[in-house]
C-alpha positions as semicolon CSV with decimal commas, in nm:
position;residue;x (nm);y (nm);z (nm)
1;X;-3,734;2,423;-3,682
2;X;-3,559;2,604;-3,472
3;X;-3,147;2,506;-3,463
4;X;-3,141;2,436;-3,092
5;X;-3,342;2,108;-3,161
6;X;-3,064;1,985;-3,360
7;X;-2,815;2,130;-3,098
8;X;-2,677;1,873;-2,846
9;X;-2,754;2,098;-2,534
10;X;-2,904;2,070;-2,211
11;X;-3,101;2,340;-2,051
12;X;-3,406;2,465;-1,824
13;X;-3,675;2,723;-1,822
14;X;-3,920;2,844;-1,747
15;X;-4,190;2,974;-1,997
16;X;-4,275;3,327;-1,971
17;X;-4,658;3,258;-2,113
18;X;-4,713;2,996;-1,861
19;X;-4,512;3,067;-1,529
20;X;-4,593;2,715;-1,418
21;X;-4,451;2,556;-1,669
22;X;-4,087;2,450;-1,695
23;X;-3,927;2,297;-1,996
24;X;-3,598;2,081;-1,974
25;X;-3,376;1,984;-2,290
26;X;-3,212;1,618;-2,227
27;X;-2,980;1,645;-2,543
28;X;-2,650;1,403;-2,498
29;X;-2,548;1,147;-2,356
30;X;-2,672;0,989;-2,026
31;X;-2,367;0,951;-1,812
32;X;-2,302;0,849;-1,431
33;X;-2,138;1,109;-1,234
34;X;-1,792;1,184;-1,192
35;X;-1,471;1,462;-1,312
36;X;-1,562;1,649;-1,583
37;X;-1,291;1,442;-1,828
38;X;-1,538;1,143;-1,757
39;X;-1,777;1,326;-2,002
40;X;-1,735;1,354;-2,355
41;X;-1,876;1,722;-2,400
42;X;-2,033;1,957;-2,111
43;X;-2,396;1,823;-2,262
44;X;-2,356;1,497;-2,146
45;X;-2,579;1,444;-1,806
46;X;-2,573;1,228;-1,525
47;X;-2,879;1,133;-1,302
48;X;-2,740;1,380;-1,049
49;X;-2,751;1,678;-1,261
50;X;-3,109;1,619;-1,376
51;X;-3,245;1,580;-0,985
52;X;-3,074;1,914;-0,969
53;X;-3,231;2,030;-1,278
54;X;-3,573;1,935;-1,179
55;X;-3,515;2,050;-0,813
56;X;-3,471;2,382;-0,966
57;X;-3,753;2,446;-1,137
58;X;-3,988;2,260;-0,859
59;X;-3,875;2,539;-0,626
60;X;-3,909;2,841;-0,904
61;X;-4,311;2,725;-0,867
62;X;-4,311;2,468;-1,197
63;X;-4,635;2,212;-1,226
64;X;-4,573;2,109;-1,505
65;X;-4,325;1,989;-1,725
66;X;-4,198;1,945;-2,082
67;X;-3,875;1,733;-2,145
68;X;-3,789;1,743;-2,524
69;X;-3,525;1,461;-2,545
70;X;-3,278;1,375;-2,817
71;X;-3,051;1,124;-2,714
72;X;-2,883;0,829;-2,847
73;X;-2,909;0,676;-2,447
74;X;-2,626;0,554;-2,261
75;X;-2,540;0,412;-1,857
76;X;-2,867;0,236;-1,805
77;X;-2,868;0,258;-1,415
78;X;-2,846;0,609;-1,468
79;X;-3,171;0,663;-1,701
80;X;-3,379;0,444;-1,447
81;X;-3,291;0,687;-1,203
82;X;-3,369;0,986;-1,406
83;X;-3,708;0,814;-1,488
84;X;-3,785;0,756;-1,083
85;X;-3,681;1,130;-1,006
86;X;-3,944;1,252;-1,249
87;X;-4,200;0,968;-1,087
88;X;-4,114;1,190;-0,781
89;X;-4,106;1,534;-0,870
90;X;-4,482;1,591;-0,835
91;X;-4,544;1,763;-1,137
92;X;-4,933;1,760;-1,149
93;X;-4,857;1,685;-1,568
94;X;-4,521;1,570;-1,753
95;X;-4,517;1,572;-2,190
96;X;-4,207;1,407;-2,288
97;X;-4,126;1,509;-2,684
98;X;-3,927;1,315;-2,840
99;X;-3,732;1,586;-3,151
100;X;-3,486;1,323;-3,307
101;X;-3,350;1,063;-3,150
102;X;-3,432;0,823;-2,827
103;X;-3,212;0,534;-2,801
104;X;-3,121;0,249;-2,579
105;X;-3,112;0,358;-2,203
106;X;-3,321;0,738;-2,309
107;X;-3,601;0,492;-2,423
108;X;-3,673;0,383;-2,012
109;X;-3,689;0,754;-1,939
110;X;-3,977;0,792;-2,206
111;X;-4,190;0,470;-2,036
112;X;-4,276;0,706;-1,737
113;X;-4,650;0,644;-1,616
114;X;-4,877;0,933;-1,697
115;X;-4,687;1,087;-1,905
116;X;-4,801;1,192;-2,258
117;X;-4,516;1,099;-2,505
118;X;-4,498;1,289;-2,860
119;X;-4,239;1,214;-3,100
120;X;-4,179;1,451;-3,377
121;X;-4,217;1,335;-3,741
122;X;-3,851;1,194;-3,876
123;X;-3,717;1,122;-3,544
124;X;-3,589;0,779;-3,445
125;X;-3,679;0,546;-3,141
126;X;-3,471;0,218;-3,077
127;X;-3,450;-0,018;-2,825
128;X;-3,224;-0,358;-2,728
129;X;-3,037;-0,550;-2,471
130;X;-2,810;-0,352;-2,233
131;X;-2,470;-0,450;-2,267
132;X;-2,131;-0,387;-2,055
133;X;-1,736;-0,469;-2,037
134;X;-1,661;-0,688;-1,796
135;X;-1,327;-0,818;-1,618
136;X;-1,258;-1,094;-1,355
137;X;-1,315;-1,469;-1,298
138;X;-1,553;-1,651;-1,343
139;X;-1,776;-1,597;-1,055
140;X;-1,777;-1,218;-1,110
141;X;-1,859;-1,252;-1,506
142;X;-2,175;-1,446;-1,385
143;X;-2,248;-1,221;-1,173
144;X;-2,223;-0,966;-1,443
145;X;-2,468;-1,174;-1,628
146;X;-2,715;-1,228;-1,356
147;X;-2,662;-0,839;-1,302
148;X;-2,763;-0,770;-1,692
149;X;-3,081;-1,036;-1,735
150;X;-3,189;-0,849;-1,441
151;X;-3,156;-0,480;-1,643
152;X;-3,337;-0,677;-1,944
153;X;-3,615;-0,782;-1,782
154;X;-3,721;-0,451;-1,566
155;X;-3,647;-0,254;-1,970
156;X;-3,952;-0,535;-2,106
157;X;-4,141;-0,424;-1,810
158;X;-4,082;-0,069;-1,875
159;X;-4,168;-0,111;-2,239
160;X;-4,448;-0,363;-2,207
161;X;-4,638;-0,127;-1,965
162;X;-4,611;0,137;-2,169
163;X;-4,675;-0,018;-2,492
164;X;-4,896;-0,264;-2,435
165;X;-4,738;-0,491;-2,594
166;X;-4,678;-0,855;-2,457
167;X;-4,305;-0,892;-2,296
168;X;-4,230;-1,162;-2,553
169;X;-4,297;-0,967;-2,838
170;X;-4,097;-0,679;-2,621
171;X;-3,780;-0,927;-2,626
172;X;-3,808;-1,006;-2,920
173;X;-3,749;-0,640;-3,060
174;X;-3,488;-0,599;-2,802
175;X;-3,273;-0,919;-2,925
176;X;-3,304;-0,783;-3,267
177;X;-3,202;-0,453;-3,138
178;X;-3,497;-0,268;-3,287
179;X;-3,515;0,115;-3,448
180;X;-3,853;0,199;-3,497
181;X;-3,957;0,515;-3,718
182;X;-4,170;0,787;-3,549
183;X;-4,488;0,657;-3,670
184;X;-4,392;0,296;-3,599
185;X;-4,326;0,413;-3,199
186;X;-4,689;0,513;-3,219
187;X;-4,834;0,228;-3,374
188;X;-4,648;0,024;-3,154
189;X;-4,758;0,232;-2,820
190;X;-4,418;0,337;-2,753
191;X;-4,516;0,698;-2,810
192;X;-4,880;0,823;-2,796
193;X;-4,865;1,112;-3,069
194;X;-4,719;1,137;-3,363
195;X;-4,629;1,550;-3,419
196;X;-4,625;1,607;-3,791
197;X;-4,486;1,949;-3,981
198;X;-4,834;2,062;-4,076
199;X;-4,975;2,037;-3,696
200;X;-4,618;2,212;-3,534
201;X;-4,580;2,458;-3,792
202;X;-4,206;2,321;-3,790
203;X;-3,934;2,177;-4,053
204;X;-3,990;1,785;-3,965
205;X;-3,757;1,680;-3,686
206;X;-3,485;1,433;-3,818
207;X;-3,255;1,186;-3,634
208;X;-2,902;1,362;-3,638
209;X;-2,605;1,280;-3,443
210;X;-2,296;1,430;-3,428
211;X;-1,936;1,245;-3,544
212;X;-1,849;1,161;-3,200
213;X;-2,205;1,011;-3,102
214;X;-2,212;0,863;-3,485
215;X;-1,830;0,705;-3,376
216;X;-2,033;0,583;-3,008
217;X;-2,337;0,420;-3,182
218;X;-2,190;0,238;-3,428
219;X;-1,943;0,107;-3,175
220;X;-2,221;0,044;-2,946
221;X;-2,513;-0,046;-3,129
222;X;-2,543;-0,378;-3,373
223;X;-2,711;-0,152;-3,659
224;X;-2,732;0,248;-3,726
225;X;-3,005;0,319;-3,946
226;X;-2,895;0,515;-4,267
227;X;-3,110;0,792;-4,272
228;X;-2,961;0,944;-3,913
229;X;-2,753;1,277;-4,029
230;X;-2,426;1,327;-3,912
231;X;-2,331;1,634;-3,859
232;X;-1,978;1,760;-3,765
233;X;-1,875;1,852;-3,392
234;X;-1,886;2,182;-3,354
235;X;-1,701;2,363;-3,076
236;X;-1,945;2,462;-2,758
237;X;-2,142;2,805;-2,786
238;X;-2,294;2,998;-2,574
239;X;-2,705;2,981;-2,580
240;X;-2,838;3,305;-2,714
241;X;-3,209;3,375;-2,626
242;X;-3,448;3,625;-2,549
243;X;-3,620;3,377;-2,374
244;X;-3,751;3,410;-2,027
245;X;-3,512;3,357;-1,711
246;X;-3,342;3,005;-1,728
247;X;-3,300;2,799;-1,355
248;X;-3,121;2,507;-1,270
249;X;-2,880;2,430;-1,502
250;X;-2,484;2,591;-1,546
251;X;-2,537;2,682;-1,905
252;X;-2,457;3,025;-1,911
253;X;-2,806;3,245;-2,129
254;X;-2,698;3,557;-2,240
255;X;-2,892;3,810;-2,432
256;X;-2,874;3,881;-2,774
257;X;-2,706;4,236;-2,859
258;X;-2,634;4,458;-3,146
259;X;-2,275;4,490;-3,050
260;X;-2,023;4,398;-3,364
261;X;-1,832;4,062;-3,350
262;X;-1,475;3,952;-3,509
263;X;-1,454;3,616;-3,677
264;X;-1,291;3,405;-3,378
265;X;-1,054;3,302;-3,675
266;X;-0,957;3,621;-3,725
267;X;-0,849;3,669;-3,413
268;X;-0,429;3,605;-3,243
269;X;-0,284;3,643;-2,932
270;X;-0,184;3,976;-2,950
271;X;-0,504;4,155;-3,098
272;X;-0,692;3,941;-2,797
273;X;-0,433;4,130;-2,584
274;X;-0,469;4,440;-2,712
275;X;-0,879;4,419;-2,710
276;X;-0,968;4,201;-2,417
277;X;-0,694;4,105;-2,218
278;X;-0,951;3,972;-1,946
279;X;-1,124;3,764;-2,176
280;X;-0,719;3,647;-2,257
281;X;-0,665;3,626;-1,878
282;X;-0,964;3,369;-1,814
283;X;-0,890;3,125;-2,128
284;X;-0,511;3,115;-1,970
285;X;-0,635;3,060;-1,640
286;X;-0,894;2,843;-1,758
287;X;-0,603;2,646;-1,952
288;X;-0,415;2,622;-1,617
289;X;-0,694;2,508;-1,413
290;X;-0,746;2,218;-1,677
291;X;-0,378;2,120;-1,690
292;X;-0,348;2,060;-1,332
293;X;-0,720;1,864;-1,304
294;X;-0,534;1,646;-1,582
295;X;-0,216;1,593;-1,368
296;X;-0,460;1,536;-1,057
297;X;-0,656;1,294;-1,251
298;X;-0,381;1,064;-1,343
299;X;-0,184;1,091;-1,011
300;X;-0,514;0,971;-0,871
301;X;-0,543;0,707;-1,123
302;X;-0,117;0,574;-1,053
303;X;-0,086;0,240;-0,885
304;X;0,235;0,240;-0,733
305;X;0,531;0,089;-0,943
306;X;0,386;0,245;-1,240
307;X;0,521;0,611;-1,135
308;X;0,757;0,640;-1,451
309;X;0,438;0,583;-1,696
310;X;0,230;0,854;-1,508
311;X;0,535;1,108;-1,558
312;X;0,557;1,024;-1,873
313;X;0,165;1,058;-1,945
314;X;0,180;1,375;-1,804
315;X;0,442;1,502;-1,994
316;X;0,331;1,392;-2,281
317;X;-0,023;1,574;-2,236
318;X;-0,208;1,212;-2,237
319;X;-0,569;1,248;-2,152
320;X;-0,638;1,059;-1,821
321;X;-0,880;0,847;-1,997
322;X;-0,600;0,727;-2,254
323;X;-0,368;0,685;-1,929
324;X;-0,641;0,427;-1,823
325;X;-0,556;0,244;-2,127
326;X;-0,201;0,280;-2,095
327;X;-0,203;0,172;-1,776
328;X;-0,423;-0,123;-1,795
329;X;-0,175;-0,266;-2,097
330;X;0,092;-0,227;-1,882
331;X;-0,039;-0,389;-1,617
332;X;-0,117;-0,725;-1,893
333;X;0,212;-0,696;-2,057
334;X;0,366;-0,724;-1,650
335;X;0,166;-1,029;-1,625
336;X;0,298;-1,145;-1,935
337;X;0,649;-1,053;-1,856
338;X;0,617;-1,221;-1,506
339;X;0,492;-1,584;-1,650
340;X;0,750;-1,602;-1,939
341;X;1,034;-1,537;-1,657
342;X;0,861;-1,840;-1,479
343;X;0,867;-2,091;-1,733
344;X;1,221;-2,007;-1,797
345;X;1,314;-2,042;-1,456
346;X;1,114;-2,339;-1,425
347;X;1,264;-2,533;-1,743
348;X;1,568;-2,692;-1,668
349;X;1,367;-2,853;-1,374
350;X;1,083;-3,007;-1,642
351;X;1,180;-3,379;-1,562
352;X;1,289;-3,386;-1,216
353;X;0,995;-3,590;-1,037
354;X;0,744;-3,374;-0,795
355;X;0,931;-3,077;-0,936
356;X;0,815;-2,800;-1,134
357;X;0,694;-3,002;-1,367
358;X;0,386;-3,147;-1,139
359;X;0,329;-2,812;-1,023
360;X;0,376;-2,585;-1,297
361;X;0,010;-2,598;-1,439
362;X;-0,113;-2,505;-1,076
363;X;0,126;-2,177;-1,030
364;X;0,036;-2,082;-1,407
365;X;-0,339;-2,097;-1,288
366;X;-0,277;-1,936;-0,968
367;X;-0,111;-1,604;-1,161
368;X;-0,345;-1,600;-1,419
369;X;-0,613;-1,601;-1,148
370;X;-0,413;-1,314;-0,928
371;X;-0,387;-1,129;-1,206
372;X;-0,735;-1,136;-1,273
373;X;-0,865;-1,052;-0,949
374;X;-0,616;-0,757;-0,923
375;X;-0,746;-0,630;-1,323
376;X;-1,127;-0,673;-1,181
377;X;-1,078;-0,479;-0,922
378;X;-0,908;-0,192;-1,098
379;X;-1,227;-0,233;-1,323
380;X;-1,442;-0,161;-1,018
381;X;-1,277;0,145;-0,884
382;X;-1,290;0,307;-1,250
383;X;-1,607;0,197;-1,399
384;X;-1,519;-0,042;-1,607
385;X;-1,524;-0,366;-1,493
386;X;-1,820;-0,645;-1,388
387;X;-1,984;-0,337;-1,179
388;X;-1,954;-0,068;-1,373
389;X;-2,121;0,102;-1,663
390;X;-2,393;-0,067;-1,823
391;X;-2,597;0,081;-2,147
């Protein structure tokens, strides 16, 4: 089989054979928008990018369309989305291909009416409850809840439609958090072809993850089935085709030539210099560009009073995701800090009548509550609190 369908990637084109004809690789995870450090790798996609993605090839003449997807799923409100832009597109035929993996929230993309859905022999299909991390009181964690029974039920409708099968079964396989083998999706009506070696021509497609997505499912997921390969992250390359012209996406194609190469390894600083200072020039400037969206990133990020931890982040090269972290235990150990001056202030006055005795339960509930609002709305702004992500 060909490496790219064990490559996390995600590309368009546009088949040279069959001009009307576009084929998109959904390879990653399914993100929602926002700053590049919100995404694990460049492969991870958000519902925007796709509508992009399938913009472009709608206006380079595509009718139809092939999406090969391999994905172990992720933000759920983002998948339905990708699923209603394709609903949309008016493609006069869509074949989804499943070559590996479709899990969780990648599963509602693969439930799209009229399409035909083909899952390669080896690959893995799974589907359960969506799931989120929630902060705030207790009307906000219900509505969380309301929020995810909601998610549940329009998933059983997706499957059940698609399968065929009733919605209790359906929840019942999504309680249990379900992987179903290749030929099990078929029997089961999830998928509506099973694509074996001998009818391809191909090595068998097998479930394969990398050590970052292995890391994500097992953290996310109650059970990882055994026989999903992990490989080891490899750093981002370049697509190298002879393949016909590629629309939509950023990924840079580039042709394949006969010009030598030197081992990247075998490479320092000063031959680099000495051979191709631009090259040099644009991974400096590109290591500039990056240090000052980091900077930007947690300045935006910096409530005030906590000034002295951004500077400190930032000189300290902390990722603004692990400043998130950083910030948000600073912010609980402040709480903390702020009711254990109370009940020392508080103490010598424990058994003077209508004193702070009667009303000490009622301030303790009324910073615990403050303190909860304030953390549930820092949740909000930065995804991850009762409205944020959920997969």
């Amino acid at each position: 089989m060909a490496r790219d369908i064990f490559r996390l990637g995600y590309s368009v084109r546009m088949e040279a054979e069959n001009s009307d004809t576009a084929e998109i690789m959904l390879y990653g995870q399914i993100v929602e928008d926002g700053p590049k450090w919100w995404k694990w790798s460049e492969e991870d996609k958000s519902a925007a990018d796709f509508d992009k993605a399938i913009k472009d090839v709608r206006e380079k003449g595509a009718k139809k369309l092939l999406l090969r997807i391999n994905s172990p799923g992720g933000v759920c409100t983002e998948s339905v989305a990708m699923r209603a832009i394709l609903g949309n597109a008016g493609f006069e035929e869509i074949n989804i291909r499943i070559e590996g993996m479709c899990a969780s929230a990648a599963t509602d993309i693969a439930t799209l009416p009229g399409a035909h859905v083909a899952i390669c022999e080896g690959s893995e299909y799974m589907i359960h409850n969506p799931w989120c991390i929630a902060l705030g009181n207790a009307n906000e964690l219900e509505h969380t809840i309301e929020r995810l029974r909601n998610i549940e039920q329009v998933s059983r409708g997706f499957y059940a439609k698609k399968s065929g099968q009733s919605e209790e079964r359906i929840k019942d396989w999504m309680d249990a958090e379900t992987w179903f083998t290749a030929e099990e999706a078929v029997e089961y009506g999830f998928a509506d072809e099973l694509l074996e070696a001998e009818v391809t021509g191909e090595t068998p497609a097998a479930a394969c993850a990398s050590t970052r997505e292995m890391a994500a499912m097992k953290g996310l997921y109650k059970t990882v089935p055994e026989q999903i390969a992990v490989r080891e992250d490899a750093p981002q390359e370049q697509t190298v085709s002879n393949e016909a012209p590629v629309a939509g996406d950023s990924t840079e194609i580039h042709h394949e030539e006969d010009n030598d190469t030197m081992d990247i390894k075998d490479i320092n600083v000063d031959q680099l210099r000495a051979e191709n200072p631009a090259l040099l020039e644009q991974i400096q400037q590109a290591a500039i560009t990056a240090e000052r969206q980091r900077q930007d990133d947690i300045d935006a990020l910096t409530d005030p009073g906590y000034e002295e931890l951004a500077a400190q982040a930032k000189a300290n090269g902390t990722s603004p995701e692990d400043f998130v972290k950083q910030l948000v235990a600073a912010k609980k150990q402040k709480g903390a800090n702020h009711q254990a001056a109370r009940q020392q202030e508080t103490a010598p006055a424990q058994n003077v009548t209508g004193g702070a005795a009667d009303d000490k339960k009622e301030h303790e509930e009324q910073d615990v509550k403050q303190y909860a609002e304030s953390m549930a709305k820092y949740a909000k702004e930065y995804r991850g609190g009762a409205d944020g992500n959920m997969f």
